[in-house]
VOTIBA-244791 format. One record per atom (N, C-alpha, C): y, x, z; atom name. Coordinates in steps of 0.02 Angstrom, whole numbers, plus 50000, padded with zeros to 5 digits. Example, Ala and Ser with C-alpha at 12.3 -4.5 7.8 and 13.67 -1.06 7.14 Angstrom:
{{49716,50660,50390},N} {{49775,50615,50390},CA} {{49835,50660,50390},C} {{49888,50642,50354},N} {{49947,50684,50357},CA} {{50002,50645,50394},C} 
! end
This chain:
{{49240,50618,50806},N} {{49260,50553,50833},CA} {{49209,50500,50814},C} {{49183,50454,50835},N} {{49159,50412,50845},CA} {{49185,50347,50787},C} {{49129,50347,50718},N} {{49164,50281,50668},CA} {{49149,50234,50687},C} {{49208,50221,50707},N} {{49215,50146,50722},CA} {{49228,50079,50659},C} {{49213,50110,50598},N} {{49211,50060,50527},CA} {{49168,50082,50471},C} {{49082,50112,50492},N} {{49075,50131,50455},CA} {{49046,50101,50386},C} {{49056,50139,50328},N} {{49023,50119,50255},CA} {{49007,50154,50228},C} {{49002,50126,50151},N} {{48969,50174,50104},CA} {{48913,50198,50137},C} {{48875,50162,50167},N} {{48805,50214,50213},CA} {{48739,50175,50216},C} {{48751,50095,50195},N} {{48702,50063,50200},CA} {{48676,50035,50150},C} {{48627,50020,50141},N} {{48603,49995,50042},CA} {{48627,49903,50038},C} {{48656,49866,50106},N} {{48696,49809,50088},CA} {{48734,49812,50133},C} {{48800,49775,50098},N} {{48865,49769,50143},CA} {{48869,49720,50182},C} {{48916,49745,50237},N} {{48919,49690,50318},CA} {{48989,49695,50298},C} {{48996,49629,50350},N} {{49055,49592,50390},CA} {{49057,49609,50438},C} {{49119,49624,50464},N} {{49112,49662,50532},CA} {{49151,49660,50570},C} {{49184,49657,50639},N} {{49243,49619,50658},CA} {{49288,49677,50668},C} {{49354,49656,50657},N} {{49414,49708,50661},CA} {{49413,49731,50745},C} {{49425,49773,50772},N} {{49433,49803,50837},CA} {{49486,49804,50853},C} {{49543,49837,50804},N} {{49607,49863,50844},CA} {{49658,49797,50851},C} {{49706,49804,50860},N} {{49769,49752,50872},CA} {{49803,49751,50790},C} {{49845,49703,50760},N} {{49861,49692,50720},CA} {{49953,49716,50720},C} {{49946,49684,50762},N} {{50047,49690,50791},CA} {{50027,49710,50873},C} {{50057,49789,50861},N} {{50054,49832,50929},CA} {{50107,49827,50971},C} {{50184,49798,50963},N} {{50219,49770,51000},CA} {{50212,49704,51009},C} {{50260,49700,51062},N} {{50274,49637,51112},CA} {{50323,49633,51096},C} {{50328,49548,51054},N} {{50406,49523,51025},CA} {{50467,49538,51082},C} {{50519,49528,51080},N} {{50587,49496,51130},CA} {{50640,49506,51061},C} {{50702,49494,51079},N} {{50740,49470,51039},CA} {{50776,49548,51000},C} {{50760,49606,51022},N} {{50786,49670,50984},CA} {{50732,49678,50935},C} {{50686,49650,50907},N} {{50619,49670,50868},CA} {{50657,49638,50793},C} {{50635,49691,50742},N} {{50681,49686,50691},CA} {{50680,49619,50642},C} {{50607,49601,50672},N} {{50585,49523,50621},CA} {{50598,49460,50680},C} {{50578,49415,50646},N} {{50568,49358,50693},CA} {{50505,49348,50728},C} {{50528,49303,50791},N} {{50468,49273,50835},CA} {{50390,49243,50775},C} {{50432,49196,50717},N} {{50378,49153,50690},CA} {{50357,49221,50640},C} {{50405,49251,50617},N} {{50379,49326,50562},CA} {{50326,49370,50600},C} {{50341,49378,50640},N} {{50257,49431,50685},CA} {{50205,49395,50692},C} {{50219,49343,50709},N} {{50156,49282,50722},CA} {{50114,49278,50650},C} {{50156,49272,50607},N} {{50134,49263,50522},CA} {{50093,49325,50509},C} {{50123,49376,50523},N} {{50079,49442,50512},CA} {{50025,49450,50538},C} {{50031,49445,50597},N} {{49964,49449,50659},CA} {{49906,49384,50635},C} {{49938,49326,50601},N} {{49876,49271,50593},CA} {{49842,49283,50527},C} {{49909,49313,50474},N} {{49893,49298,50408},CA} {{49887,49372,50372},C} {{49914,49423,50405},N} {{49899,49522,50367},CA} {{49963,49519,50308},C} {{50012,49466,50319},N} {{50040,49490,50259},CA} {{50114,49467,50305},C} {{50182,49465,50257},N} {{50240,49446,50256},CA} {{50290,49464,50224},C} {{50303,49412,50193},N} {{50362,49413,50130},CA} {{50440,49427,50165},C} {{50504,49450,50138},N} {{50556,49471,50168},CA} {{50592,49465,50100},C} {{50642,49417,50079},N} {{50667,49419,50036},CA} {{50733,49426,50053},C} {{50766,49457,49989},N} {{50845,49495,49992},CA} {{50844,49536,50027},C} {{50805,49574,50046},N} {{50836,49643,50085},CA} {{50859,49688,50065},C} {{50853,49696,49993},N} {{50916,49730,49980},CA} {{50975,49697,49926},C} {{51034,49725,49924},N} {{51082,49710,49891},CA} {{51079,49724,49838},C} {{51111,49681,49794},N} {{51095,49681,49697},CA} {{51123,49771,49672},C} {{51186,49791,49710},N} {{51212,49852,49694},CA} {{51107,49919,49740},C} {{51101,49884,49789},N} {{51040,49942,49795},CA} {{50982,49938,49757},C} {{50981,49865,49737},N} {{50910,49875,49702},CA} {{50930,49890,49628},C} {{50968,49907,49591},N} {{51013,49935,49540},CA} {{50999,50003,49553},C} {{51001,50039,49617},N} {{50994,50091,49607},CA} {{50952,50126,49602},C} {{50893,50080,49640},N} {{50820,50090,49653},CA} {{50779,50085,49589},C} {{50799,50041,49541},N} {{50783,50030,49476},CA} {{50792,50093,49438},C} {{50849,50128,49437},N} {{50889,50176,49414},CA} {{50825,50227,49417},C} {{50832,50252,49501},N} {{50784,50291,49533},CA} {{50718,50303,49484},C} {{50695,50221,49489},N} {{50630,50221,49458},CA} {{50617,50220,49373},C} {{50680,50241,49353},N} {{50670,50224,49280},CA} {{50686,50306,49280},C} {{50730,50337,49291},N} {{50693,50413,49295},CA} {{50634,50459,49303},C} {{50603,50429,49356},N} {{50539,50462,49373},CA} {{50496,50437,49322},C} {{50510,50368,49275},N} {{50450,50350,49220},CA} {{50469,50388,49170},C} {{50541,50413,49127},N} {{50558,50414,49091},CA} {{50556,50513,49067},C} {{50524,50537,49138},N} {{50514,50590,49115},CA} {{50454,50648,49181},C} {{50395,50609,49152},N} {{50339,50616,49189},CA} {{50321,50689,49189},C} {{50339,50734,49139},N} {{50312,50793,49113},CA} {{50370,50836,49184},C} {{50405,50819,49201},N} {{50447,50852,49262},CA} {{50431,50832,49336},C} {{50363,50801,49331},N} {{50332,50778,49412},CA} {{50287,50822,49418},C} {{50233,50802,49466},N} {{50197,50869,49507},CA} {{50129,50815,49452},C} {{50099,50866,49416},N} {{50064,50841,49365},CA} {{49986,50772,49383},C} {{49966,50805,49420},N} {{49923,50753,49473},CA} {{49950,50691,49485},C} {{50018,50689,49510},N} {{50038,50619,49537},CA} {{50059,50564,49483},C} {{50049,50583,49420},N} {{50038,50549,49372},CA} {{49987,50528,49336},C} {{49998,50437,49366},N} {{49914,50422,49325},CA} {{49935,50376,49279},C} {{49865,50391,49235},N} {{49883,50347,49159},CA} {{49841,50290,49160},C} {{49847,50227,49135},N} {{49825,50174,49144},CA} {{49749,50192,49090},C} {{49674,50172,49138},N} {{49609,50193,49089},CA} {{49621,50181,49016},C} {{49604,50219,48996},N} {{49596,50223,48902},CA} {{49644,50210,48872},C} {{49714,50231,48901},N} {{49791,50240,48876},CA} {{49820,50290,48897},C} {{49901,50285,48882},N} {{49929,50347,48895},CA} {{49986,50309,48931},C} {{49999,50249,48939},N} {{50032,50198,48993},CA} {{50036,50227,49069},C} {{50091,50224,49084},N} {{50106,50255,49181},CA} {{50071,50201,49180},C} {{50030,50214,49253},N} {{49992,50159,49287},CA} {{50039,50173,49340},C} {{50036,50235,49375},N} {{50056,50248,49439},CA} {{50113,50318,49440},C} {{50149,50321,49491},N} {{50168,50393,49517},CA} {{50153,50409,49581},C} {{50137,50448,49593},N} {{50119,50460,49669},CA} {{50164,50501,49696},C} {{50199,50498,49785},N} {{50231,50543,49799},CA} {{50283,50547,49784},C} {{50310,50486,49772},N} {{50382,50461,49750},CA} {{50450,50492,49813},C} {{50423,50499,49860},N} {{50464,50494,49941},CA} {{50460,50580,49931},C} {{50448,50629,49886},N} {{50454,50701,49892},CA} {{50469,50713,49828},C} {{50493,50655,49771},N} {{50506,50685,49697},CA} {{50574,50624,49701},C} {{50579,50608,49727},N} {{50664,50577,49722},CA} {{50702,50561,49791},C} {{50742,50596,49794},N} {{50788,50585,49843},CA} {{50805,50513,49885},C} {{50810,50462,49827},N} {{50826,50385,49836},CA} {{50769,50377,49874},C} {{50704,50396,49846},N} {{50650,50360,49882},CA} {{50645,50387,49918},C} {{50647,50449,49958},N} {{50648,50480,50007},CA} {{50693,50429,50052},C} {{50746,50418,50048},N} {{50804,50360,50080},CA} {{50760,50300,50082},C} {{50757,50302,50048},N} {{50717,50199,50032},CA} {{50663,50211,50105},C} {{50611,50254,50105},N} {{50550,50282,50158},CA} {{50587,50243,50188},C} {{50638,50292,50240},N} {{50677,50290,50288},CA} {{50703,50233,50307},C} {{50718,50206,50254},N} {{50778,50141,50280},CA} {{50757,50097,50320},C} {{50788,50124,50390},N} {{50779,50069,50466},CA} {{50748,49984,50429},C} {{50782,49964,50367},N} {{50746,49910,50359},CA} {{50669,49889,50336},C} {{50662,49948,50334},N} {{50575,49935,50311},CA} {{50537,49988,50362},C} {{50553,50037,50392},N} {{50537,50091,50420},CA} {{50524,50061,50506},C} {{50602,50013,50502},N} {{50628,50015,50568},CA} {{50540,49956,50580},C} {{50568,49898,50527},N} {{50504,49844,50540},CA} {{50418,49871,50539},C} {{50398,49945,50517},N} {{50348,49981,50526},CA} {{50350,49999,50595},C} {{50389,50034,50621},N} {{50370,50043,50706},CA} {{50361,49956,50745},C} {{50424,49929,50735},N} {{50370,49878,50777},CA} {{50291,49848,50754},C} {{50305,49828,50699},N} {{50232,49822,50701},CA} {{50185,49852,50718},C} {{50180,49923,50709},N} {{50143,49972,50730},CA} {{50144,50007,50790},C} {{50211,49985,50834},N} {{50183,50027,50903},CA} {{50206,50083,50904},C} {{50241,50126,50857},N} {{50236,50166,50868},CA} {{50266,50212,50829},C} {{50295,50303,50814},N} {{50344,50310,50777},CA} {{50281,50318,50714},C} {{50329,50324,50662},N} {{50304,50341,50601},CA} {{50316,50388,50535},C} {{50261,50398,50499},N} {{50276,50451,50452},CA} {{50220,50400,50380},C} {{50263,50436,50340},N} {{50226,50410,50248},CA} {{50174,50432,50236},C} {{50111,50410,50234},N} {{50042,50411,50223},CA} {{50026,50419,50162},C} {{50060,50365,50111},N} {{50057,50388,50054},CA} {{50132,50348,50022},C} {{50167,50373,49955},N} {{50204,50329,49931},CA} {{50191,50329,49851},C} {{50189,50283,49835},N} {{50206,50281,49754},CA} {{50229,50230,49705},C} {{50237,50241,49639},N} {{50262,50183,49616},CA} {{50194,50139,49564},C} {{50203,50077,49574},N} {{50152,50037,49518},CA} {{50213,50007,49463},C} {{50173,50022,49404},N} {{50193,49991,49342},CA} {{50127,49936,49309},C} {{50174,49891,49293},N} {{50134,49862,49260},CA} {{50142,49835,49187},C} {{50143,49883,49127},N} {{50203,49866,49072},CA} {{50169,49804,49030},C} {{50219,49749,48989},N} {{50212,49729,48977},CA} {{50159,49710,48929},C} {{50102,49667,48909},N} {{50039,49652,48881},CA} {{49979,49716,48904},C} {{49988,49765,48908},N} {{49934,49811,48947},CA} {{49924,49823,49009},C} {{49967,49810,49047},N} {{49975,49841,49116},CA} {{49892,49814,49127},C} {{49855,49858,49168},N} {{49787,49842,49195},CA} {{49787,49802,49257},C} {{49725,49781,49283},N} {{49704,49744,49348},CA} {{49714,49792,49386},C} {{49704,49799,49461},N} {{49712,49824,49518},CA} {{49643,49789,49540},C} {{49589,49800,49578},N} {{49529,49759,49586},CA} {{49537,49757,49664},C} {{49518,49685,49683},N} {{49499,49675,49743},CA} {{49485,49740,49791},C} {{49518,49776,49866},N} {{49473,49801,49881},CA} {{49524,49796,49962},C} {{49513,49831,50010},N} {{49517,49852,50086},CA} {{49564,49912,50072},C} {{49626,49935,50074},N} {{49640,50000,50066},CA} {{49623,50050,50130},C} {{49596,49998,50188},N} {{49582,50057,50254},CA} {{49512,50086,50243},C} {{49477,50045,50192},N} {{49401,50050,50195},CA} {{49419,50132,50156},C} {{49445,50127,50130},N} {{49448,50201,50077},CA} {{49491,50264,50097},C} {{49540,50228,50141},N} {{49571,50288,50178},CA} {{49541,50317,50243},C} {{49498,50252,50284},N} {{49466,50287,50331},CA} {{49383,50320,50303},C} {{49357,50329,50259},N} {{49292,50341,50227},CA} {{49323,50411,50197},C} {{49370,50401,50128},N} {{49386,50434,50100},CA} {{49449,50502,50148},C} {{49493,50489,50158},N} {{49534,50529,50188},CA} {{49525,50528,50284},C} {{49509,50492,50322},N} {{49508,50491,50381},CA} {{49543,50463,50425},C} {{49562,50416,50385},N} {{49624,50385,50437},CA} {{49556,50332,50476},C} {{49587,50362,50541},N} {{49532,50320,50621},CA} {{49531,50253,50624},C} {{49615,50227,50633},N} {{49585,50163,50674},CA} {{49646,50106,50616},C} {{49643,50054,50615},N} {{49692,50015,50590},CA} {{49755,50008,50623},C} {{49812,50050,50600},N} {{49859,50068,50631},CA} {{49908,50076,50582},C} {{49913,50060,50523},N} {{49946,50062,50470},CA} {{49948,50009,50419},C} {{49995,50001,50382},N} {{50024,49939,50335},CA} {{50059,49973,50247},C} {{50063,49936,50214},N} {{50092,49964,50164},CA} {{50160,49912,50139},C} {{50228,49941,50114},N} {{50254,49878,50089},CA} {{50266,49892,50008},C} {{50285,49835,49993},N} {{50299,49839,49917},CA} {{50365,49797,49892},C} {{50406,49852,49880},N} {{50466,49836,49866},CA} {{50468,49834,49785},C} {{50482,49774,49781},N} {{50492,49730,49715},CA} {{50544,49772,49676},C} {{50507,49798,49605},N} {{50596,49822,49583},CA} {{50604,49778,49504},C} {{50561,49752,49512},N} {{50578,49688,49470},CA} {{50539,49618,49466},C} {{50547,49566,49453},N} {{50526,49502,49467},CA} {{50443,49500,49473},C} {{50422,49497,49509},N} {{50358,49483,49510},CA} {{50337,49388,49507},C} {{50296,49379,49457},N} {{50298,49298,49468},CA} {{50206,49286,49457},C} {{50195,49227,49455},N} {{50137,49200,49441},CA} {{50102,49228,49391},C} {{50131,49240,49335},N} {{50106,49258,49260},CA} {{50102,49336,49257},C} {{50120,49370,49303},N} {{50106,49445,49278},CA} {{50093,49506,49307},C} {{50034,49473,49355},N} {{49994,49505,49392},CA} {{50008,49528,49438},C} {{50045,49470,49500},N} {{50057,49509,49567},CA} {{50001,49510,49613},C} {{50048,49522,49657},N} {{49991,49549,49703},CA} {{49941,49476,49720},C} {{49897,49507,49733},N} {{49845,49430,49771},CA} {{49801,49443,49847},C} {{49830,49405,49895},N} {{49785,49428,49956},CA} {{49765,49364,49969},C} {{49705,49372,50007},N} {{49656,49340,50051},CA} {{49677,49325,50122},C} {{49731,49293,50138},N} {{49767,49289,50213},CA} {{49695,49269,50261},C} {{49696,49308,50297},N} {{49668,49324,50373},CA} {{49606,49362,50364},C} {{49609,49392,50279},N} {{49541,49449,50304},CA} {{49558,49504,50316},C} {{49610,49533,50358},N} {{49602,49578,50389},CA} {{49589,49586,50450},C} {{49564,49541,50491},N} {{49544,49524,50531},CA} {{49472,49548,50528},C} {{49425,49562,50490},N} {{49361,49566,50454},CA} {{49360,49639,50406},C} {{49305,49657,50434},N} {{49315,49734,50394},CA} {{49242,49733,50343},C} {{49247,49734,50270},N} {{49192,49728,50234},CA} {{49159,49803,50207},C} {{49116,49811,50210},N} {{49084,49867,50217},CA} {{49056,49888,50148},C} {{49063,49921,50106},N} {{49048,49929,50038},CA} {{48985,49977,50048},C} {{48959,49986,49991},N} {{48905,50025,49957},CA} {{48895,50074,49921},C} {{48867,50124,49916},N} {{48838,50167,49879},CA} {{48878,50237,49877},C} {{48874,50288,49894},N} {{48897,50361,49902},CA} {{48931,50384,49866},C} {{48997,50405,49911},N} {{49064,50427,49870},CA} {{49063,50497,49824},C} {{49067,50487,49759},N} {{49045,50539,49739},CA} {{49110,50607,49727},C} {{49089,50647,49727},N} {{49136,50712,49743},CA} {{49208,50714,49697},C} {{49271,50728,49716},N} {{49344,50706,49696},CA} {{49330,50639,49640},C} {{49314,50600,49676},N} {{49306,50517,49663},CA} {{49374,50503,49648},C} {{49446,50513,49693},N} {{49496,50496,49668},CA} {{49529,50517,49594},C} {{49514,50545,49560},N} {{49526,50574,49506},CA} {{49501,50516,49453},C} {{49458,50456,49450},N} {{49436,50401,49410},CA} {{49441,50346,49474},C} {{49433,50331,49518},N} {{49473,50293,49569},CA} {{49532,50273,49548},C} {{49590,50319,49534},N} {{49659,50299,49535},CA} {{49670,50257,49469},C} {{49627,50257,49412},N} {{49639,50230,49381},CA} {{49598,50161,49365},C} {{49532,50178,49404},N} {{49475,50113,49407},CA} {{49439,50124,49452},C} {{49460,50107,49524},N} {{49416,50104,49578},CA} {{49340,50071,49565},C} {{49267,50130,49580},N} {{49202,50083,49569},CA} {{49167,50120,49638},C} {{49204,50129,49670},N} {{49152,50150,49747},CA} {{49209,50132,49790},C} {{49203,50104,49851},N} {{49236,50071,49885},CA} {{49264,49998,49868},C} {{49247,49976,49813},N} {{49239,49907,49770},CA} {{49192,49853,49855},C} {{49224,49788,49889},N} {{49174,49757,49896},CA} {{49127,49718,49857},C} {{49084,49692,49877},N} {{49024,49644,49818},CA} {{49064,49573,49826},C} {{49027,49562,49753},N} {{49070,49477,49737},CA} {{49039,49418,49786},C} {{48983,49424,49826},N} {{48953,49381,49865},CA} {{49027,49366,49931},C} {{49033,49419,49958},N} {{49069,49438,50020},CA} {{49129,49423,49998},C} {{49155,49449,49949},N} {{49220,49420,49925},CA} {{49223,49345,49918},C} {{49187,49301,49903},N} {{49179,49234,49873},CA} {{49168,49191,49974},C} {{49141,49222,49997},N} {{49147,49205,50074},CA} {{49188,49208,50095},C} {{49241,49265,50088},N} {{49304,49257,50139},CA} {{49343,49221,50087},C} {{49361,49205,50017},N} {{49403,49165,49984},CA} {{49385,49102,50000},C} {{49328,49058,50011},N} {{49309,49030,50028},CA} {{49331,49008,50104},C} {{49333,49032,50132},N} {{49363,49045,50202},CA} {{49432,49037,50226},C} {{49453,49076,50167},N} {{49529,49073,50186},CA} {{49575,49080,50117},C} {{49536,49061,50071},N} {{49595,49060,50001},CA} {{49623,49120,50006},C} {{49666,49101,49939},N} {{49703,49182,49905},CA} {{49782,49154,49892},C} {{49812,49187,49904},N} {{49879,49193,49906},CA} {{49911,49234,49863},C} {{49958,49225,49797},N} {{49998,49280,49767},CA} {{50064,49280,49800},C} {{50092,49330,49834},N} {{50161,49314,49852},CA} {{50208,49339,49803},C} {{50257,49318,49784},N} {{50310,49312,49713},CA} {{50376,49333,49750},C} {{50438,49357,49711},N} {{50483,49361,49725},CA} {{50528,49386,49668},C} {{50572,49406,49673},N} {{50636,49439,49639},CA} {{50630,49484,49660},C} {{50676,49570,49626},N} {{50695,49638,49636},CA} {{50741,49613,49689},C} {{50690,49682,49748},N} {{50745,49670,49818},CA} {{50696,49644,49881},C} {{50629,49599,49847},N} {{50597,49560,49905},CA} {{50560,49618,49928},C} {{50545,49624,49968},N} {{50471,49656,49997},CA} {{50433,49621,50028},C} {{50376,49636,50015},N} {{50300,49625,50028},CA} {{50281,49656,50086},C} {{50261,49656,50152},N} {{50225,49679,50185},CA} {{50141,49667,50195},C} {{50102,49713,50198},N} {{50029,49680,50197},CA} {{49989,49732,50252},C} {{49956,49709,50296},N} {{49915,49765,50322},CA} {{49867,49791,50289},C} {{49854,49850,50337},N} {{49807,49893,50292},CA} {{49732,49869,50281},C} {{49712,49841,50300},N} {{49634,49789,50289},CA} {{49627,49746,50253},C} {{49703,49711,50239},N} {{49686,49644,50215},CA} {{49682,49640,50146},C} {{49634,49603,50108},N} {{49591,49604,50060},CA} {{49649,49585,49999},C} {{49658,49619,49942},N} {{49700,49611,49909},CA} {{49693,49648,49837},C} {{49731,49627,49790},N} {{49718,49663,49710},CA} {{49752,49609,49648},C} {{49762,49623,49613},N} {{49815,49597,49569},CA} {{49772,49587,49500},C} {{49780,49541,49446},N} {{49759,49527,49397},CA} {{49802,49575,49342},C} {{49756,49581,49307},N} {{49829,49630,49229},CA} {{49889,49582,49212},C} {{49925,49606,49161},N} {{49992,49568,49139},CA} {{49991,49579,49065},C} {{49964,49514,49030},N} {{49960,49514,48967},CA} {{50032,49459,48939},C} {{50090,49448,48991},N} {{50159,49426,48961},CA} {{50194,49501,48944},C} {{50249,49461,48899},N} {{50293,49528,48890},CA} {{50318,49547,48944},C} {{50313,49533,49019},N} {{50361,49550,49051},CA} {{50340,49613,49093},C} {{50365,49659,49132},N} {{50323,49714,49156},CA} {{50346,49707,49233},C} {{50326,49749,49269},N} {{50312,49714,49314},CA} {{50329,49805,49354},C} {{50355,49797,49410},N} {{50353,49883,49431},CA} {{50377,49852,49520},C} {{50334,49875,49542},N} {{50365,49896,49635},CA} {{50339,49949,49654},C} {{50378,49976,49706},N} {{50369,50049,49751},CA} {{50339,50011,49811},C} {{50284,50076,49831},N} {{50248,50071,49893},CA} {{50269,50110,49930},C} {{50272,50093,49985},N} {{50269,50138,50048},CA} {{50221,50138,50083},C} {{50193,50185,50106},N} {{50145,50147,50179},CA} {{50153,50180,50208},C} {{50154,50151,50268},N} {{50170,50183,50347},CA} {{50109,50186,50384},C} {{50100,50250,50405},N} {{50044,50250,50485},CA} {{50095,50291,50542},C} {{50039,50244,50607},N} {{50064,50274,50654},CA} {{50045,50340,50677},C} {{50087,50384,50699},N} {{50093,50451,50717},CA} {{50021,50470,50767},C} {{50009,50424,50773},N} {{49960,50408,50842},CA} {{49891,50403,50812},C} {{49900,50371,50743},N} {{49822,50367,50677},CA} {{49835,50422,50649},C} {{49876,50470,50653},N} {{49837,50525,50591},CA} {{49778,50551,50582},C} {{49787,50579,50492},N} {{49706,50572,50472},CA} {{49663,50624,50527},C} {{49612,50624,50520},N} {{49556,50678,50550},CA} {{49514,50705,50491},C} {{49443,50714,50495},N} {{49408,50717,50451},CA} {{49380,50662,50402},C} {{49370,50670,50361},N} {{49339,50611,50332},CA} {{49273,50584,50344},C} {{49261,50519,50359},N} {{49211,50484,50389},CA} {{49153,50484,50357},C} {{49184,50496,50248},N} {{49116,50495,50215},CA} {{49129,50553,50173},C} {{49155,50572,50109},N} {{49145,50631,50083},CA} {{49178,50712,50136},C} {{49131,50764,50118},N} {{49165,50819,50184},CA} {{49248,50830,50150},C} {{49245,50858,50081},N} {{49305,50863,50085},CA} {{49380,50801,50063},C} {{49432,50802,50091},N} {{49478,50760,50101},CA} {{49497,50752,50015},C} {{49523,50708,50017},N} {{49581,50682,49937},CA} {{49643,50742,49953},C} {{49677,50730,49911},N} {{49727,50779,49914},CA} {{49796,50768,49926},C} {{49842,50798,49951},N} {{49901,50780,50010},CA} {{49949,50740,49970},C} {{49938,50735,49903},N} {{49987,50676,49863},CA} {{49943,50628,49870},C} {{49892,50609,49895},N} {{49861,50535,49928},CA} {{49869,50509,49963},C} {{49848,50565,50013},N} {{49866,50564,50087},CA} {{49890,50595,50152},C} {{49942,50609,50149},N} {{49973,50639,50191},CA} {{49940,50682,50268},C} {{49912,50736,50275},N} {{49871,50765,50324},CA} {{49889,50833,50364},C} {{49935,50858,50308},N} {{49970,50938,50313},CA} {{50038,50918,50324},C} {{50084,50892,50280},N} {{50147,50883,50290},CA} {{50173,50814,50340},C} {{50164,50820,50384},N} {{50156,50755,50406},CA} {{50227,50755,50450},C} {{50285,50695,50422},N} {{50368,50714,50484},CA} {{50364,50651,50487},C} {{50386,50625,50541},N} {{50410,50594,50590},CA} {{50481,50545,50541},C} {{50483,50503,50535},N} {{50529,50459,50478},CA} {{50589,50439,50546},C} {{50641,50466,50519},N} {{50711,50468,50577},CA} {{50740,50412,50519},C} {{50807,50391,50574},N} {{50843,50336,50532},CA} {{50897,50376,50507},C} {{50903,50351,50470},N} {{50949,50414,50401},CA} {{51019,50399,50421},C} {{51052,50469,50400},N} {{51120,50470,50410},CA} {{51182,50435,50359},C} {{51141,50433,50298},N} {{51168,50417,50229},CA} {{51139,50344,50218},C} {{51184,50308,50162},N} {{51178,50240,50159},CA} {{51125,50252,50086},C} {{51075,50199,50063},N} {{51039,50199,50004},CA} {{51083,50232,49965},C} {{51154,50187,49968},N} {{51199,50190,49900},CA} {{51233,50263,49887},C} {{51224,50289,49949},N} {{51251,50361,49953},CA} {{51187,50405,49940},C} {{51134,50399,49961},N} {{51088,50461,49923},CA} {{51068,50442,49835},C} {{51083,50377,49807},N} {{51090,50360,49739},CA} {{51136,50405,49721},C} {{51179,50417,49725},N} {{51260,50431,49686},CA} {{51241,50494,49685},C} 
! end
């Protein structure tokens, strides 16, 4: 196929203009967000959704997630990463095939349902996992493109996918939420220097290839400022997959934990990879097991119990 974003290939990085569509439907009044909520996405790559869930679901979701931390040695050993030069969860990967709840959570028409419209199209989990950020250590997350690395690194084609982040506890100013660059995904930044062989294996814990340069970064902040969006357990975060984003560490006592989802459309699945030959592996990115996300028969509160 024909790269249509390519990197990692040139000895300096470009700016480069986004190609595909941002929001692949056409609003009318059955579309699960609002008229001014798609507009926000499509101008700005992001959108906040607060209270969507109920204090009894995100109780359970907490629950959920305090199991899968509390006994790591019973996950699929890979999908556990440790924060660099500790023994701190940074991450779990593959949350949507090691707990039932999150398997439900995927699903739930309310975050799933608002993935097809945006996207056009049906959908399946690309990748899922959980971020921790424990209190005074939790690490940075660094600036970067997550399409630049999924289409280079794993193969995903065209920008056709989003990720959300469901808050499972307060995220605020002081302890390292998320931070995006509203409207650079519009703009695709092109990084440097050759992905070196199972890169994700020191990636997951300190991305240094697929990193953009601080020049390019300081242009589009410049451009369009940075945004932390905040909330309470329960909000979700939506962000597309381009738009420039990464979180500072959390040196308060407070810790900090949301689940990811990300959704691609059925229509982007991966291919080959654009830059290293062989792919990351299927707790990254979804390539082999790939289903079709139906609206569930069972309520959150019923696959909790």
């Amino acid at each position: 196929m024909t790269d249509l974003y390519p990197s990692r290939r040139e000895a300096a990085p470009r700016i480069l203009p986004r190609l595909d569509p941002v929001v692949h439907s056409s609003w009318d009044e059955r579309a699960p967000i609002t008229r001014a909520q798609a507009e926000q996405f499509d101008r700005d790559g992001y959108l906040v959704l607060d209270n969507v869930f109920s204090a009894e679901e995100v109780a359970a979701l907490q629950t959920s997630a305090a199991k899968l931390l509390a006994d790591p040695a019973a996950l699929e050993d890979e999908t556990v990463i440790t924060e660099p030069g500790g023994r701190e969860v940074r991450s779990i990967f593959k949350i949507h095939q090691q707990s039932g709840t999150m398997a439900r959570l995927a699903a739930d028409d309310r975050l799933a349902g608002v993935a097809r419209f945006l996207l056009g199209d049906d959908v399946y989990v690309h990748q899922s996992r959980l971020n921790y950020k424990p209190g005074f250590v939790g690490k940075e997350f660094y600036w970067h493109s997550d399409f630049e690395t999924w289409h280079v690194e794993d193969g995903m084609p065209q920008m056709r996918a989003l990720s959300m982040s469901i808050l499972l506890a307060p995220n605020t100013v002081l302890n390292g939420p998320l931070m995006i660059i509203p409207g650079s995904h519009r703009k695709y930044l092109t990084c440097v220097g050759e992905t070196p062989e199972d890169h994700y294996r020191s990636s997951l814990k300190k991305q240094e290839y697929g990193v953009p340069d601080e020049d390019s970064l300081a242009e589009l902040a410049a451009e369009h400022g940075i945004v932390a969006p905040t909330g309470n357990a329960g909000t979700v975060i939506i962000f597309d997959c381009n738009a420039m984003h990464g979180s500072n560490g959390n040196i308060t006592p407070f810790p900090r934990a949301n689940a990811f989802i990300v959704y691609n459309a059925v229509s982007n699945r991966l291919v080959s990879p654009y830059g290293p030959e062989a792919p990351r592996p299927e707790f990254i990115a979804a390539r082999k097991h790939v289903s079709v996300l139906q609206r569930p028969e069972v309520t959150l509160l019923e696959a909790a119990s």
